[in-house]
Chimera marker file (.cmm) of the C-alpha trace (Angstrom):
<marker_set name="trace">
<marker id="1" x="-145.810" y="50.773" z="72.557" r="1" g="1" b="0" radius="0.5"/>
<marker id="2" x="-149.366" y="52.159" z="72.525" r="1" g="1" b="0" radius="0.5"/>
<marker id="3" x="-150.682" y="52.734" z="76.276" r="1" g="1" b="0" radius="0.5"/>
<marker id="4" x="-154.417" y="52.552" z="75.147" r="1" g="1" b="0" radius="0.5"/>
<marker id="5" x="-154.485" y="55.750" z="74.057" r="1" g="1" b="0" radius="0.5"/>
<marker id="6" x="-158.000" y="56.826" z="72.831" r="1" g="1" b="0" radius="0.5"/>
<marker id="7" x="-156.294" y="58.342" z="69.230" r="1" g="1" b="0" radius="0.5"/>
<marker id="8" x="-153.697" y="55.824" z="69.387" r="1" g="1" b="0" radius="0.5"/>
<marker id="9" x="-150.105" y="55.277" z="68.171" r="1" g="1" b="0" radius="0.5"/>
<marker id="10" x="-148.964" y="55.121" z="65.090" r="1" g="1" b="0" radius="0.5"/>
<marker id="11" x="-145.314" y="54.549" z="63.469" r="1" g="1" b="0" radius="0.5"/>
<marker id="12" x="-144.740" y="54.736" z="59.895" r="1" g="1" b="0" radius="0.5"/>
<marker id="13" x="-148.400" y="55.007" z="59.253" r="1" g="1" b="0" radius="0.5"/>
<marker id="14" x="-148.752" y="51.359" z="61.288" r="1" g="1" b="0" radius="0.5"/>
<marker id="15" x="-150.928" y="51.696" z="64.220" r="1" g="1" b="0" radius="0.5"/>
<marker id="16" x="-149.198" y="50.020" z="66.781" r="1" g="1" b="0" radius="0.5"/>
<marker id="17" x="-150.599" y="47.167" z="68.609" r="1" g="1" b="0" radius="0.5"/>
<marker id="18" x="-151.312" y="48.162" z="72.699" r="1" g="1" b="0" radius="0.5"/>
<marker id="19" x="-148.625" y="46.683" z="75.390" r="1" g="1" b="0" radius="0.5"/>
<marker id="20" x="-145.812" y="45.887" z="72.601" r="1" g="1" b="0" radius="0.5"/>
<marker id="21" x="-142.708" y="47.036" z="72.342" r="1" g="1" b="0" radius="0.5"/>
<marker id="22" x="-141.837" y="48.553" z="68.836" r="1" g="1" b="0" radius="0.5"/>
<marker id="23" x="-138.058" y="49.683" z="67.734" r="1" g="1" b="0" radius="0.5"/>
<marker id="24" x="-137.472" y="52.872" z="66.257" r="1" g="1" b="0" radius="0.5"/>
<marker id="25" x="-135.327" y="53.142" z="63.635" r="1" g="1" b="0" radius="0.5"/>
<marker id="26" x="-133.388" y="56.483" z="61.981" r="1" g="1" b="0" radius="0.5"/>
<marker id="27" x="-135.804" y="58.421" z="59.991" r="1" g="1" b="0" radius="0.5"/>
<marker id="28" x="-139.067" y="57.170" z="61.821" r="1" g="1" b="0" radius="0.5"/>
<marker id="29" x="-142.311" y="58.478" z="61.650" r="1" g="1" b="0" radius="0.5"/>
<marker id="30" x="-144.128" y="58.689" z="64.941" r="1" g="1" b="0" radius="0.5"/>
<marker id="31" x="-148.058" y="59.861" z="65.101" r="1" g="1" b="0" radius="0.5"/>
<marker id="32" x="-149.472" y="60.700" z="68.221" r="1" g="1" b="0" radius="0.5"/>
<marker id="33" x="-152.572" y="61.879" z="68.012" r="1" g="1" b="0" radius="0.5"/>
<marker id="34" x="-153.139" y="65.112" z="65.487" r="1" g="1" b="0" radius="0.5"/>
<marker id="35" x="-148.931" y="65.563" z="66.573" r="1" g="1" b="0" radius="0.5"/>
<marker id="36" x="-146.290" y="64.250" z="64.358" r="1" g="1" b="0" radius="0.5"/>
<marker id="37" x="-142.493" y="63.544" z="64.888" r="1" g="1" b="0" radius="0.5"/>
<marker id="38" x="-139.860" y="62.086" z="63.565" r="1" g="1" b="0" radius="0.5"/>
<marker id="39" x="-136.788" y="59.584" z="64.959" r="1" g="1" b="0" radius="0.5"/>
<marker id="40" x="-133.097" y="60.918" z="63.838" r="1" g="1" b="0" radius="0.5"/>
<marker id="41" x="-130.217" y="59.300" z="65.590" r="1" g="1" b="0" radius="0.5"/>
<marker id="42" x="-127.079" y="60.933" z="65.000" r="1" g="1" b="0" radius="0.5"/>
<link id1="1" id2="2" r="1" g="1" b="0" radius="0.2"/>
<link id1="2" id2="3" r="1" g="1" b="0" radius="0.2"/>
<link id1="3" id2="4" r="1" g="1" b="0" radius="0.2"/>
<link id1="4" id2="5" r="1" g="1" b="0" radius="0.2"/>
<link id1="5" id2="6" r="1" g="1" b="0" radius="0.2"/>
<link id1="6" id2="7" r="1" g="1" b="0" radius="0.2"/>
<link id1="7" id2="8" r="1" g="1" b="0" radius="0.2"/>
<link id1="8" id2="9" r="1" g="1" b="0" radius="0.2"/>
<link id1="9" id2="10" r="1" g="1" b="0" radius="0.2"/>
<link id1="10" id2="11" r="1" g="1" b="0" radius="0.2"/>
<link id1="11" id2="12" r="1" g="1" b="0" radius="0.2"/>
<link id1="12" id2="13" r="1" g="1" b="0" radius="0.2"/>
<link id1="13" id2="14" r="1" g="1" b="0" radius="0.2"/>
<link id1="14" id2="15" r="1" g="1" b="0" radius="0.2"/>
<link id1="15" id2="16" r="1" g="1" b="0" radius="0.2"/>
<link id1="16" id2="17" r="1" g="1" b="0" radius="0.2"/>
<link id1="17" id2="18" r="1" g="1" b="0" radius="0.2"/>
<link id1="18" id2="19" r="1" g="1" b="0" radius="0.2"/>
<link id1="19" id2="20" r="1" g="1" b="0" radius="0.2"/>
<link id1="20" id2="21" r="1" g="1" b="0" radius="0.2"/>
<link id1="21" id2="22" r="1" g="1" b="0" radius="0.2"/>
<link id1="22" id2="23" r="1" g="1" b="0" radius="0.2"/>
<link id1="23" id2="24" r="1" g="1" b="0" radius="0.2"/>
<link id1="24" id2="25" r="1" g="1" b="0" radius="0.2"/>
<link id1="25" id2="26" r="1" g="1" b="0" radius="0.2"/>
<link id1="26" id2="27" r="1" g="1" b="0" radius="0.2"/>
<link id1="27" id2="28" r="1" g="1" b="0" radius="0.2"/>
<link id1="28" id2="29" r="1" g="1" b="0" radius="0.2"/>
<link id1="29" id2="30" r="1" g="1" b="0" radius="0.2"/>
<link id1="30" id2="31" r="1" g="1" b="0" radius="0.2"/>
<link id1="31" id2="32" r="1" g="1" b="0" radius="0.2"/>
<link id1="32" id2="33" r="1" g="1" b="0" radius="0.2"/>
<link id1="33" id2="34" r="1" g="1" b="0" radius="0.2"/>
<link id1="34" id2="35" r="1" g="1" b="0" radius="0.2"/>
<link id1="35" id2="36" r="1" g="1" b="0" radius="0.2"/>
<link id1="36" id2="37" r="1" g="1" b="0" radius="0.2"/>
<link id1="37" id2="38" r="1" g="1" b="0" radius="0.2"/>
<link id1="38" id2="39" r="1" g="1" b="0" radius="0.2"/>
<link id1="39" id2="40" r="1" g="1" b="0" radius="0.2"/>
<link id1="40" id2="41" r="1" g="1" b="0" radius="0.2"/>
<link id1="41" id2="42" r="1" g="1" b="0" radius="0.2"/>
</marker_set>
């Protein structure tokens, strides 16, 4: 879920739409501004 962020958030190279909850799933992507991560679950 994207708090209005001014660079935004993006999952799997979707930006995500602001106030709505998104699932993460293993191997996920996750951009947060110039910062990248991604979801493992183990």
């Amino acid at each position: 879920e994207d708090e209005n962020s001014t660079n935004f958030t993006f999952v799997n190279r979707q930006r995500l739409a602001g106030k709505t909850p998104t699932p993460l799933h293993d191997n996920d992507e996750i951009k947060l501004g110039r910062v990248l991560l991604r979801f493992k679950t183990s």
